[in-house]
N, C-alpha and C positions, 0 to 999 in steps of 0.2 A: 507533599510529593504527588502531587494531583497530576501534573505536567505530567511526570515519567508514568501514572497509570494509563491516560489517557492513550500515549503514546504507546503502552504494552498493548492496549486493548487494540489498536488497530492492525497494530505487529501481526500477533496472534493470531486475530481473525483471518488474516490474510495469508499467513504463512500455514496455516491449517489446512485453508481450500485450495493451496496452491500443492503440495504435502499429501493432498486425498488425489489428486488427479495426477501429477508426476513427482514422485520420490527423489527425484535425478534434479532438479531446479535448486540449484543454490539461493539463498536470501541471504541478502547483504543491507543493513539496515544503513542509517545517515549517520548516525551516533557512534557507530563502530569500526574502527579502522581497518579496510583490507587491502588484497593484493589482487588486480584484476584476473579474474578465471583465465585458465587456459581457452582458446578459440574454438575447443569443442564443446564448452559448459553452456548449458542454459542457467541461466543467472537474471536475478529481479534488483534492483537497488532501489531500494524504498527508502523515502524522505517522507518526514511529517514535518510540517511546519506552522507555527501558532502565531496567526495572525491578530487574535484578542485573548489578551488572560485579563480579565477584569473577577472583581468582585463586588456583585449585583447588590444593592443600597435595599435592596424591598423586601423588608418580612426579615427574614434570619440570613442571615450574610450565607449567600450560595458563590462559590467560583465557576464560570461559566469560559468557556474555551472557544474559540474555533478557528479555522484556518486549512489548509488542505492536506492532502495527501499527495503522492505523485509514485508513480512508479513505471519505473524504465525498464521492459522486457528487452534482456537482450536473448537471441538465441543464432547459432553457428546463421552463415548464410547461406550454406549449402542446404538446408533441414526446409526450404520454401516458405511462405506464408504462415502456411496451413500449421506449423507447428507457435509460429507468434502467436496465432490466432486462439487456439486451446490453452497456451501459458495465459495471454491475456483474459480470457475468459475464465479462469480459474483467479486471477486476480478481483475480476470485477464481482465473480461469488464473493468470493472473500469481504470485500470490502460494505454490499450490499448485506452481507449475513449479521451486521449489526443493529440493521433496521427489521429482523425479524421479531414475530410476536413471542417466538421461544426461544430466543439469543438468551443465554445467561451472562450476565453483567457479573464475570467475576471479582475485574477492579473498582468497580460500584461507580462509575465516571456517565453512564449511559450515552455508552458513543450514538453517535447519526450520521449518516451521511448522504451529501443530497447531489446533484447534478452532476455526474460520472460522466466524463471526455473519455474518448481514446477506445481501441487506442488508435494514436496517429502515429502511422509509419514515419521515423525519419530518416531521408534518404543522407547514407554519408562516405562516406569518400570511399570509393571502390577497393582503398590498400584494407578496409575494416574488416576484421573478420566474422564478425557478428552484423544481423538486420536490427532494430532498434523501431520499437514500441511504445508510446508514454501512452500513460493513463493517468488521468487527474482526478479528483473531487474536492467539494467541500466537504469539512464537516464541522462538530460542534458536539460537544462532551458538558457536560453539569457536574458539578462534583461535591 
């Protein structure tokens, strides 16, 4: 079950830093099925996805991961920029807090994560009630 820790650890980490700066932010993960927020929610839809599950041939059979993260801030359109802008950066803590030197590796996978996009506004159809945010990285877990 390496897949589904790897996949908790990034959860977590993200939805913790997102959770410390606005309590009001729904997370809506890829794995779990919902019903889109009403047009006042601020809402995150996070997707991990595993671009290598191998298991590495050298020394003692290790499982090795990697592939990206992504997540889609949405937030009302009325609310400006400036509040994508704090969702998103409370994402990008999250996401970077796994690379720190006191991160605790609860699921024992030791995430990483390296070259963070976004986010990039995307611009969508004027009927949309929400502005729209992607943030991307790579990462890569051991397990």
């Amino acid at each position: 079950m390496t897949l589904v820790k790897t996949r908790a650890a990034f959860e977590k980490a993200v939805t913790d830093a997102v959770k410390d700066v606005d309590p009001t932010v729904r997370m809506v993960y890829d794995n779990v099925g919902y019903t889109r927020p009403g047009k006042t929610v601020k809402y995150i839809v996070m997707t991990v996805n595993f671009g290598q599950a191998t298991q590495q041939a050298q020394g003692a059979a290790t499982a090795f991961y990697a592939g990206f993260v992504q997540c889609r801030v949405y937030v009302p359109k009325n609310k400006g920029t400036s509040v994508l802008a704090a969702v998103s950066e409370s994402v990008i803590t999250g996401l970077t807090s796994v690379n720190a030197s006191d991160y605790v590796d609860t699921y024992s996978c030791s995430p990483r994560v390296s070259n963070i996009s976004g986010p990039g506004i995307v611009v969508d159809d004027q009927d949309e009630s929400h502005c729209l945010g992607v943030i991307t990285c790579q990462f890569s877990a051991i397990a």
